[in-house]
Structures are given as C-alpha cells and as structure tokens.
LUMNU-334485 format. One record per residue (C-alpha): residue number from 0; x, y, z. Coordinates in Angstrom, 3 decimals, decimal comma. Each point is the difference from the previous one (the first is absolute). Layout:
<babas>
baba nr->NUM&xx->X&yy->Y&zz->Z
...
</babas>
This chain:
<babas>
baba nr->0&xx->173,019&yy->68,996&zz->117,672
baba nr->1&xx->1,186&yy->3,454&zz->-1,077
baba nr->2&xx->3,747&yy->-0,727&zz->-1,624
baba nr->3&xx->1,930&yy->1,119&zz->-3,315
baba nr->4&xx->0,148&yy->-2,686&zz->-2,571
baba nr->5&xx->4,099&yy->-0,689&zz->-1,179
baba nr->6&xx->0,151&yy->-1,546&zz->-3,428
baba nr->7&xx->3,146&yy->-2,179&zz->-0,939
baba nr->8&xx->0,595&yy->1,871&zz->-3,628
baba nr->9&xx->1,211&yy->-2,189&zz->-3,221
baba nr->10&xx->2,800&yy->0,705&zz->-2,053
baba nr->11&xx->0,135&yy->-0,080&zz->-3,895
baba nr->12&xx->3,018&yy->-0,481&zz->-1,936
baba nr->13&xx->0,721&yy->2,422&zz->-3,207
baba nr->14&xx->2,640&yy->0,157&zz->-2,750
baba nr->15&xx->0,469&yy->3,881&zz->1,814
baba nr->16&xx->-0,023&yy->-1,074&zz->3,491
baba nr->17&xx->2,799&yy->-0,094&zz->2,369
baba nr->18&xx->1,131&yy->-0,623&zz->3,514
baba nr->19&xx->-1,197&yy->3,551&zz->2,313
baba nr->20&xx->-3,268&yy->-1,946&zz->1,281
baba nr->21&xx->2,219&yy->-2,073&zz->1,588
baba nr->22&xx->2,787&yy->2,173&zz->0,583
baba nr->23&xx->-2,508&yy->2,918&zz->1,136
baba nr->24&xx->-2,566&yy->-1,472&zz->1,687
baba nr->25&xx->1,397&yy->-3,425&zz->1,217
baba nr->26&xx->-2,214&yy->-2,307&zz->-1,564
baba nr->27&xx->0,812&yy->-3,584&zz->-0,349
baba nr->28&xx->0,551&yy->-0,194&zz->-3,749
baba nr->29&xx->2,569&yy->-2,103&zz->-1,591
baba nr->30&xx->-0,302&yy->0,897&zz->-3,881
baba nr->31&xx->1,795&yy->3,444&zz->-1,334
baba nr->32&xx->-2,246&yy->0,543&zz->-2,290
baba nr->33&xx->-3,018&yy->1,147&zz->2,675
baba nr->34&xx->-1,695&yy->2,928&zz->-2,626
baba nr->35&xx->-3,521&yy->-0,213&zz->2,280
baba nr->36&xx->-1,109&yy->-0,264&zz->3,873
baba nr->37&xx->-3,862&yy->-0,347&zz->-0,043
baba nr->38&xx->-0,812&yy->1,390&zz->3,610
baba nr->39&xx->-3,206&yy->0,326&zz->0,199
baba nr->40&xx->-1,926&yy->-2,177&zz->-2,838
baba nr->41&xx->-3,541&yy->-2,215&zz->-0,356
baba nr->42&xx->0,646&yy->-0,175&zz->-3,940
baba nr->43&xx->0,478&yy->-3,460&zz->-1,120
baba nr->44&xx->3,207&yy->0,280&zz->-1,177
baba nr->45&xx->1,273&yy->0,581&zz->3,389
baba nr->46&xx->-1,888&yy->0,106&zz->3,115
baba nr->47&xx->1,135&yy->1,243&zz->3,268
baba nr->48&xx->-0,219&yy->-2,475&zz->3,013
baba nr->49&xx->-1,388&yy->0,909&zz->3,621
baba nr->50&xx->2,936&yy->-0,355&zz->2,331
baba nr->51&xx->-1,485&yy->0,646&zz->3,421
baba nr->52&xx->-3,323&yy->-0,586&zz->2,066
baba nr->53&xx->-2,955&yy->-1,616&zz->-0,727
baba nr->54&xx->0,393&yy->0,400&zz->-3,715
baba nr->55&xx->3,599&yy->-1,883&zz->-0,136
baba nr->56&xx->0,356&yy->-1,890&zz->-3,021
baba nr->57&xx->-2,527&yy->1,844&zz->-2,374
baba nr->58&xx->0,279&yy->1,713&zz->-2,942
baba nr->59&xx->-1,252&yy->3,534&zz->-0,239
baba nr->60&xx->-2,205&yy->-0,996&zz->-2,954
baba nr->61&xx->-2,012&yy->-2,157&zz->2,768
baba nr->62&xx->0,336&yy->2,952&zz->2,088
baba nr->63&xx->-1,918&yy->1,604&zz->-2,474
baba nr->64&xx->-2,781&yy->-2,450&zz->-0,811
baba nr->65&xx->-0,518&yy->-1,347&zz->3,467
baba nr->66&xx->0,229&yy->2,728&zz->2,473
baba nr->67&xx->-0,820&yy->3,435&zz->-1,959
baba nr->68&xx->-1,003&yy->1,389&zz->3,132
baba nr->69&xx->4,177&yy->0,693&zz->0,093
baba nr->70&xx->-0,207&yy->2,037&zz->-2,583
baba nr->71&xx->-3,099&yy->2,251&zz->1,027
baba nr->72&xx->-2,410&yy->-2,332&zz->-1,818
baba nr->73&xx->1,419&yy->2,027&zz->-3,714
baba nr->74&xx->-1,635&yy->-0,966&zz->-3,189
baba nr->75&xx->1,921&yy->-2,062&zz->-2,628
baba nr->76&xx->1,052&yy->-3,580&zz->-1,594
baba nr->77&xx->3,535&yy->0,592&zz->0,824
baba nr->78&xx->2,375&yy->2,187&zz->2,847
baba nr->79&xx->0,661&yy->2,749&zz->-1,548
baba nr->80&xx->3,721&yy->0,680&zz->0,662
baba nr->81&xx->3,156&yy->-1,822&zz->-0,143
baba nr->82&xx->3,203&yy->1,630&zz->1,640
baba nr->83&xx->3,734&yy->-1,065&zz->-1,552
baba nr->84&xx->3,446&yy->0,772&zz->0,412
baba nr->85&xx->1,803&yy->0,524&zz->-3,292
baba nr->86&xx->3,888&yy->-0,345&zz->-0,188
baba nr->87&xx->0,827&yy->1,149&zz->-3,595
baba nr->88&xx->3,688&yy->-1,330&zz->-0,175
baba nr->89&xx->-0,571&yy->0,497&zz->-3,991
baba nr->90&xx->-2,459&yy->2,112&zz->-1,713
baba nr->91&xx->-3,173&yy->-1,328&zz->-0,300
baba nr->92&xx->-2,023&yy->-0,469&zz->-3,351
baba nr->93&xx->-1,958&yy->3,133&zz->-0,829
baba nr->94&xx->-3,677&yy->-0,833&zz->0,682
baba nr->95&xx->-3,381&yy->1,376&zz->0,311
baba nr->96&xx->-3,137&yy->-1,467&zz->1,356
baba nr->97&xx->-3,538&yy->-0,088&zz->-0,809
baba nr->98&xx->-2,532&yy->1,670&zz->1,941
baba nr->99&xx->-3,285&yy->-2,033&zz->1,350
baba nr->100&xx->-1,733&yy->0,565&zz->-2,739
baba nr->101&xx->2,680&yy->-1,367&zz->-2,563
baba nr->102&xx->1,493&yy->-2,935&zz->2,140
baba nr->103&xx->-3,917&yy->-1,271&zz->0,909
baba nr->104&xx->-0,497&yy->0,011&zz->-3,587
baba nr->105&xx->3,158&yy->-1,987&zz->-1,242
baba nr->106&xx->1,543&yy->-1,545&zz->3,005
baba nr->107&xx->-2,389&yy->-2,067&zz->1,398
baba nr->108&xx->-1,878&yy->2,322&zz->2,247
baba nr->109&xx->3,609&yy->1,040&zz->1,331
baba nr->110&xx->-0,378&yy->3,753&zz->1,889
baba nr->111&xx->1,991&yy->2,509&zz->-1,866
baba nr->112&xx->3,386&yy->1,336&zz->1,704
baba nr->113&xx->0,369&yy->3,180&zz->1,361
baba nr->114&xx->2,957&yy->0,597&zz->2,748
baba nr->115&xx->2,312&yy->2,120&zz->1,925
baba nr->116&xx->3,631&yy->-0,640&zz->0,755
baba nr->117&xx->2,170&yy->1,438&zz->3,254
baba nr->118&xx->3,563&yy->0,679&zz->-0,503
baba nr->119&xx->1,611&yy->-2,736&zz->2,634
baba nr->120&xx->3,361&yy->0,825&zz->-1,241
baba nr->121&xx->1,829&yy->1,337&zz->-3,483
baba nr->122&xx->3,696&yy->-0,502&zz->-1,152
baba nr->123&xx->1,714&yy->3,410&zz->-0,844
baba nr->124&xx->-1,638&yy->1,221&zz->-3,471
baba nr->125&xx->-2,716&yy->-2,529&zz->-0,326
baba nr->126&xx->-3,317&yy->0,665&zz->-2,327
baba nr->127&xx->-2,961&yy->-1,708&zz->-0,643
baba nr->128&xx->-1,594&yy->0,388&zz->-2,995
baba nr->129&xx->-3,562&yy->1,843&zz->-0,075
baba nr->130&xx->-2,364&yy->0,737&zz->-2,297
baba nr->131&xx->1,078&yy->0,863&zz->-3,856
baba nr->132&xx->0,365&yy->2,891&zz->-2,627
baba nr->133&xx->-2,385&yy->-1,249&zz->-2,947
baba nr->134&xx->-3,032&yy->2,583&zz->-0,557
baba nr->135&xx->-2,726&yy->-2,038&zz->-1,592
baba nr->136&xx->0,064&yy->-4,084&zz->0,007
baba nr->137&xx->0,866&yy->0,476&zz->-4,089
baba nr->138&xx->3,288&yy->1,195&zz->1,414
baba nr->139&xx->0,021&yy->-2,331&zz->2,970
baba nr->140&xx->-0,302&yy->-3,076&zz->-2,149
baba nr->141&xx->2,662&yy->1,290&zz->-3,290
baba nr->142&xx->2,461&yy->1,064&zz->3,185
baba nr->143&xx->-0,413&yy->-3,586&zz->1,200
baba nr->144&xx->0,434&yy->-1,638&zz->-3,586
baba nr->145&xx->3,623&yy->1,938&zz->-0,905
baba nr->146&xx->1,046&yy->-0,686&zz->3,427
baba nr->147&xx->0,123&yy->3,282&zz->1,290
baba nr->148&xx->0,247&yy->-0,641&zz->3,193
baba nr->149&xx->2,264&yy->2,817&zz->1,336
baba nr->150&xx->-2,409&yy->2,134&zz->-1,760
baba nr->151&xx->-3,067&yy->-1,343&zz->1,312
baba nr->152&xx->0,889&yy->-0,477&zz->3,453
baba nr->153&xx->0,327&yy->2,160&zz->2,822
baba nr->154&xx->2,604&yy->-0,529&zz->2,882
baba nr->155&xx->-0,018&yy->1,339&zz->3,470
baba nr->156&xx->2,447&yy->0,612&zz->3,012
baba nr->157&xx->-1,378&yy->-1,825&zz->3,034
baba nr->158&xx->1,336&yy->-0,098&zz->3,389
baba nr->159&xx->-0,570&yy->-1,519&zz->3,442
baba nr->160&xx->-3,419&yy->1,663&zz->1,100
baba nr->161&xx->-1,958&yy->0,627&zz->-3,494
baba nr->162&xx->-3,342&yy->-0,846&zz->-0,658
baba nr->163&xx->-1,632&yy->-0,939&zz->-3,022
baba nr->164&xx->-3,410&yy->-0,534&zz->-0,847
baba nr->165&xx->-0,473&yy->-2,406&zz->-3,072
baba nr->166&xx->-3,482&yy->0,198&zz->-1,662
baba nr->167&xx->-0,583&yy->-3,168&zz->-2,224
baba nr->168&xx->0,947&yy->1,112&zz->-3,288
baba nr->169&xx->3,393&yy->1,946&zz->0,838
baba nr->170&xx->3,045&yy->-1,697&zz->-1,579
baba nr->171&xx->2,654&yy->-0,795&zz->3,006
baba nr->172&xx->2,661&yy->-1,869&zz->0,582
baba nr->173&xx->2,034&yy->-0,007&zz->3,163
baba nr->174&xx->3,778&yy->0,353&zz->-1,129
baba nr->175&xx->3,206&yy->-1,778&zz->2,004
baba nr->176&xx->0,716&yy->0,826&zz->3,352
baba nr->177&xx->-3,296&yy->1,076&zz->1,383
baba nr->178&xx->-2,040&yy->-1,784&zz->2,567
baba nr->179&xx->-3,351&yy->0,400&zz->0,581
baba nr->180&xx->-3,469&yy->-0,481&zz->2,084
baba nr->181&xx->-2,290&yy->-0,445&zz->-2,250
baba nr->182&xx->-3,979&yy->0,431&zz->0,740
baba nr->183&xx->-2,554&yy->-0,895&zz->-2,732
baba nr->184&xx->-3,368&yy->-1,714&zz->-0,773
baba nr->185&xx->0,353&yy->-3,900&zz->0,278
baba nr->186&xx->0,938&yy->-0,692&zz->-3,754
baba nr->187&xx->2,765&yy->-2,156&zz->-1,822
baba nr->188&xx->-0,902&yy->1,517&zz->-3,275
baba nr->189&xx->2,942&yy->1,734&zz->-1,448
baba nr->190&xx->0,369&yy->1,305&zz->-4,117
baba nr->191&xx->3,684&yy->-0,407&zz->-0,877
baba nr->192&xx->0,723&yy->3,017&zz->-2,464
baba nr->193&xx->4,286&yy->-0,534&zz->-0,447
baba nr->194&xx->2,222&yy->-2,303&zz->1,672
baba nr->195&xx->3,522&yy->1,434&zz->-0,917
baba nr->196&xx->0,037&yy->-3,327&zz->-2,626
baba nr->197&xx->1,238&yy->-2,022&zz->3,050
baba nr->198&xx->-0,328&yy->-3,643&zz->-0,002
baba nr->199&xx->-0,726&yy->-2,543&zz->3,159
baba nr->200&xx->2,576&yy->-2,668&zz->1,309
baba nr->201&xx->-1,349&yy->-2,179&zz->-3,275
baba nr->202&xx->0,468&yy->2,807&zz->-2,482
baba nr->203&xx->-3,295&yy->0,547&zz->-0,484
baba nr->204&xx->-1,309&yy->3,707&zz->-0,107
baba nr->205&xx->-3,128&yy->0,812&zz->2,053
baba nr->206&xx->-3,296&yy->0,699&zz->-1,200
baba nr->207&xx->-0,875&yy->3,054&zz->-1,270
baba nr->208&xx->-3,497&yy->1,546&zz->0,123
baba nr->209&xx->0,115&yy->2,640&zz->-2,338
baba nr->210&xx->-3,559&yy->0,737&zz->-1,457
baba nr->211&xx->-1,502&yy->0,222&zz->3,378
baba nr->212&xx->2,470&yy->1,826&zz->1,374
baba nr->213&xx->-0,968&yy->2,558&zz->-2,172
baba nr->214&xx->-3,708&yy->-0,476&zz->0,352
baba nr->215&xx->0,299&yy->0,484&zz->3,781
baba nr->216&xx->2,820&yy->2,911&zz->-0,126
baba nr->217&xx->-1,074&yy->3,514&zz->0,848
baba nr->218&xx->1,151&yy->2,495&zz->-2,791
baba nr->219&xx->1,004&yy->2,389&zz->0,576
baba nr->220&xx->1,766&yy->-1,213&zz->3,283
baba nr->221&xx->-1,658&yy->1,721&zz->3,087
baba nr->222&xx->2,148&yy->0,732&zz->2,814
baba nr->223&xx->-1,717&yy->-0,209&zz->3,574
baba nr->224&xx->2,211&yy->2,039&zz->2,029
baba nr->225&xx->-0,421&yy->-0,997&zz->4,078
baba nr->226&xx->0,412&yy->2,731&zz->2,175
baba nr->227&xx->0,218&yy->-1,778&zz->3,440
baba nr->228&xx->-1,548&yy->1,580&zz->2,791
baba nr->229&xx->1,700&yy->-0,614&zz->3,665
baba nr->230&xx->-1,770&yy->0,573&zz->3,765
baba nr->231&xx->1,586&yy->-0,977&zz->2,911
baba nr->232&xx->-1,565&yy->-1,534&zz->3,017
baba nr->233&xx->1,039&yy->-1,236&zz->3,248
baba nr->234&xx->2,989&yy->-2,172&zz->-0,628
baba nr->235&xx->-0,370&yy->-0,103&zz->-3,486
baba nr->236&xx->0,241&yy->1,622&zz->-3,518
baba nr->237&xx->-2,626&yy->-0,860&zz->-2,451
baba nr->238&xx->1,047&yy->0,721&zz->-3,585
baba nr->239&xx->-3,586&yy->-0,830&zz->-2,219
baba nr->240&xx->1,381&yy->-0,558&zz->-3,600
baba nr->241&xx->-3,376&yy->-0,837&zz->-2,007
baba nr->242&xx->-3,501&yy->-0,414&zz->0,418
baba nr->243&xx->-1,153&yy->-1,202&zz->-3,170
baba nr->244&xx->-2,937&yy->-2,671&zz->-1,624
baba nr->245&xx->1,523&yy->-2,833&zz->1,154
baba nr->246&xx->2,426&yy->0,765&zz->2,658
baba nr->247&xx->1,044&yy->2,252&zz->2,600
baba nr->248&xx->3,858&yy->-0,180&zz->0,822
baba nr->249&xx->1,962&yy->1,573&zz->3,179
baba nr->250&xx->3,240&yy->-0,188&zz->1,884
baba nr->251&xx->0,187&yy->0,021&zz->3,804
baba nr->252&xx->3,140&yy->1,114&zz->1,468
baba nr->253&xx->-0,440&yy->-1,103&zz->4,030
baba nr->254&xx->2,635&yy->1,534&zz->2,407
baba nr->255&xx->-1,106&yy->-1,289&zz->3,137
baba nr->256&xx->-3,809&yy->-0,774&zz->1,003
baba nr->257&xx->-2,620&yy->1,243&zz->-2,868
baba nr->258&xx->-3,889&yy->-0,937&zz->0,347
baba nr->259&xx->-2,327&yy->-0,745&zz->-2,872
baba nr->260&xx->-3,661&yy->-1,233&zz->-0,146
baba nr->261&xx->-0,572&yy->-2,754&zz->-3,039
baba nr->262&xx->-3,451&yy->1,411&zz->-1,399
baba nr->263&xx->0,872&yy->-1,057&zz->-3,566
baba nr->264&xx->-1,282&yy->-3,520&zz->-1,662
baba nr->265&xx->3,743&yy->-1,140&zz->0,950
baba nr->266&xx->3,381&yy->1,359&zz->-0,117
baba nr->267&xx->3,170&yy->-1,528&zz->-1,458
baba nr->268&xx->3,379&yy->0,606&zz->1,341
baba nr->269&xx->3,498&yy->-0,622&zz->-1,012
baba nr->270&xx->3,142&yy->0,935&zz->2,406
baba nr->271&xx->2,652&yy->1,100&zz->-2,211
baba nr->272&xx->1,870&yy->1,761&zz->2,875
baba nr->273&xx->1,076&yy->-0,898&zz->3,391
baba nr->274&xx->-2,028&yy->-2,245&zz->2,758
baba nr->275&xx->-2,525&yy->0,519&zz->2,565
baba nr->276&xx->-3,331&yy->-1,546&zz->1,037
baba nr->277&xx->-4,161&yy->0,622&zz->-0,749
baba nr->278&xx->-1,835&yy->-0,389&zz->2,945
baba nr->279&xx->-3,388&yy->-0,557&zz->0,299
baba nr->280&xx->-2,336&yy->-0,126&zz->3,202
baba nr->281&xx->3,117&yy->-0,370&zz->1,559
baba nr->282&xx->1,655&yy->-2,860&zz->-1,725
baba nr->283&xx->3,084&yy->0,628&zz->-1,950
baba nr->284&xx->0,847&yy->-1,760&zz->-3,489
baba nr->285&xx->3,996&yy->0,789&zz->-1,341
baba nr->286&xx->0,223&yy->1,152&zz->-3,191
baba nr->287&xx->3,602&yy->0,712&zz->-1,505
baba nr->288&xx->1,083&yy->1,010&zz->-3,788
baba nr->289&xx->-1,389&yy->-2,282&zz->-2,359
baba nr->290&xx->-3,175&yy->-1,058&zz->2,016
baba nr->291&xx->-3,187&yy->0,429&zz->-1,422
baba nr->292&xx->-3,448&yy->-0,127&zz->1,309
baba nr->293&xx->-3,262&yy->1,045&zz->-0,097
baba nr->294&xx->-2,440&yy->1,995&zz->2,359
baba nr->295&xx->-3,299&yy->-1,517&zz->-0,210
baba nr->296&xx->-2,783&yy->2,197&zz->0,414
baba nr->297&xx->-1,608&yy->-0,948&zz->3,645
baba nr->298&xx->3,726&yy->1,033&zz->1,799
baba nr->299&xx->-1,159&yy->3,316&zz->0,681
baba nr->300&xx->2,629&yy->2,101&zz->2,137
baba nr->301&xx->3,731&yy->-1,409&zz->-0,374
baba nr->302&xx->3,516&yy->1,792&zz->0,936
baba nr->303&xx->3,388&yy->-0,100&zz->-2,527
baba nr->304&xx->2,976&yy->0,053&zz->2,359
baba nr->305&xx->3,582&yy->0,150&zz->-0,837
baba nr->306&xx->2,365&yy->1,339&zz->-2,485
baba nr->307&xx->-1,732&yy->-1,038&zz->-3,834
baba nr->308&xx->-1,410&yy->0,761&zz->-3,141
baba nr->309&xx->-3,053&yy->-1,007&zz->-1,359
baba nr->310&xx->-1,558&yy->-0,159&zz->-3,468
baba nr->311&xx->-3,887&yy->-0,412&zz->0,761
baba nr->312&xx->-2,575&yy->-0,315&zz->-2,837
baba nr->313&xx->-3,657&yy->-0,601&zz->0,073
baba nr->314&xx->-2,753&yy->-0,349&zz->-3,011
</babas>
C-alpha cells in the first residue's frame, strides 16, 4: 500500500528549553523545560515511532533495517537524518561538532554532525552566535584560555525566515528567543566550547570539551552564505534552501491544490504552518502543524492540498 509514514516525535528536556512546543505546536508536554522535539529520529537516543498503517508501533530504526526498500534501498549502517524542533528559551552552550571522520574516530563510530536550521520564529533583536574571529588555532586556543569570549565570538541578527547552513566545525550557538527546525545527519555528538559558567538544578557545571573543540573547529571561520532559490508551481511555492553532501532542504508553501512526484530515496516533511491533507491514489491522510511524516519511495504521484507550510529534506 502506497501511504505517508507519520512519526509520533520525542521531546527532550534542556536547562534552555521552554514552553513554545507546547504553546506553538500543541503538543502534549507537561514539563517547562521542553529544550528538544526529535521529529523525525532512528538514533538510539530517541527513536521516532510509526503511528499509522501497517508499520504502527515501530521504530524508524526497524524501518530502516527491515524494510530498506522505504528508503530506495540507500547504502548505510544508520538513517542518515534526524529532524528536531529547538525552543531556545535560554541560550544554548556554544558547541561545535565533529565531522565523520573525527566522531568515527573518537566517538564510537558516531557520524559526524553537519546541519541546517529554519527560522520558525525570533523574539525582537534575537542573535545566534556563528562562527568566530580567531585567525590561526594559536589564537583560537590563547582567545579561549583568557576568556575572550566577546572577542572570539561572532553574533548575528536572525529573524523569522533565515537559513543557516552549519558545516561541522563552525562554532554556533542558538541564543534566547529563537525557535528552530533543525535538519542534520543522525548524530548526538556535540563539543561543548563555553557554557556561560552556568550550573544545573544540583549546582554542578556541565562538561566542557575544550581540546576537541578546537581540534574539530574550522579556523578561520568559513561562512556558507545560502542564497535560496524560489519556483512556483501549480498551487505551490517551492523555496530550495540547500543541496549539499548530506542533505537537501526546501520549504513548500501550498495555497490550494499543488502536485509533486516522490522520485527521491524518501522525503521528510514537517507542517509548521496551517492544515490540509496528502493524497495519494486517491486516499487522503490529514496532516496539520506539528505532524511529521515521511514519503517512502514507491508513493510515486501524491497532491498537497490546503493552506500550509512545509519543511521537506531528503539525503
């Protein structure tokens, strides 16, 4: 049977999360300190469950090992992607990851961590931190020993609608106020460079990772400036934001009745906008803000109808 696959997401609790992912997208969350909604996930520190058909009840990770005719019979130990929801109530730690290389090396065969975020919504003068100021890793690592860090780091304006593209090795940090859809490679694997000295609700500061953070960093700091492209179609705008190594993201705005044929390995979608329906060989599945699925790759010709926006991804 040709039929999108929902996924029930999982949420994670951080000492910078808040209350939007229940306030914005109606999920059933009880704790206000929800920093992480992991959409679309097979890692094994959170996997996504199948919520409808003939797949109810597994996780995507069996998805992946039992049925990888889904997934246009791609290579590969692991899924490659993992789709979250970010709600920085509090700035987060500045971080960097490892690339594949690195994290296969020293994190247990882990993939390295290269993602994008989408601008879901920003409070009036929010930043995020990205990338740094240091010109050799000399510099980097003295910069990092005085505690320079208004020196060292570099802060940037966001707003509802941005794009970033975040290489492993850039030093980020998503700042208060700013929610985010975030699409990367399926890693947990995160350096911690500074964490503003905070402590946790036992007093305890959190772990730093200092000397690989600055094995991993790029220095200088590369900016990789997207320059989104937009077509429109039949019901629909198509805005393609990046098609990179591991990932190519896009947002579909659908006014109406917009037609699309699946030829990819699969496609995952997130509503972030509005409601409608998919409907495939005429059987329609409701989708609404906050549901997330994926297309498998035998659906072949589906319609988007209704008033929504999409972010899609595929590897």
């Amino acid at each position: 049977m040709k039929e999108p696959i929902f996924l029930t997401p999982l949420f994670q609790e951080r000492i910078w999360g808040g209350t939007k992912l229940r306030t914005e997208f109606g999920y059933n969350i009880e704790s206000d300190l929800t920093g992480e909604c992991w959409a679309v996930s097979a890692h094994p520190n959170g996997q996504s469950v199948v919520s409808n058909g003939q797949y109810k009840g597994k996780t995507l990770g069996e998805l992946w090992a039992e049925h990888r005719e889904l997934f246009g019979n791609l290579e590969g130990d692991v899924f490659p992607l993992l789709t979250k929801i970010l709600d920085a109530n509090n700035d987060l730690s500045v971080q960097v990851h490892p690339n594949d290389e690195y994290a296969g090396k020293h994190e247990n065969g882990e993939l390295g961590k290269t993602e994008c975020w989408y601008v879901i919504d920003a409070e009036e003068g929010a930043e995020i931190i990205f990338g740094h100021n240091a010109q050799t890793k000399e510099q980097f690592a003295e910069m990092i020993e005085r505690g320079e860090w208004n020196e060292l780091l570099r802060r940037v304006k966001v707003k509802a609608g941005d794009f970033f593209y975040v290489p492993s090795g850039t030093i980020h940090a998503l700042c208060s106020g700013v929610l985010i859809l975030e699409t990367q490679q399926s890693s947990d694997t995160t350096y911690r460079l500074y964490d503003y000295d905070r402590t946790d609700q036992s007093g305890q500061k959190r772990e730093l990772h200092i000397q690989k953070s600055i094995d991993v960093s790029t220095v200088p700091h590369e900016d990789f400036p997207v320059a989104p492209k937009t077509e429109s179609i039949v019901g629909a705008t198509i805005t393609t934001f990046v098609k990179e190594e591991y990932f190519s993201v896009y947002k579909w705005d659908v006014t109406g009745s917009a037609e699309f044929t699946q030829d990819k390995p699969f496609l995952i979608g997130s509503v972030l906008k509005g409601a409608g329906e998919i409907v495939v060989e005429g059987e329609s599945f409701p989708v609404e803000k906050g549901t997330h699925f994926i297309l498998p790759s035998n659906l072949g010709e589906f319609r988007v109808k209704g008033e929504l926006e999409l972010i899609v991804s595929h590897p």
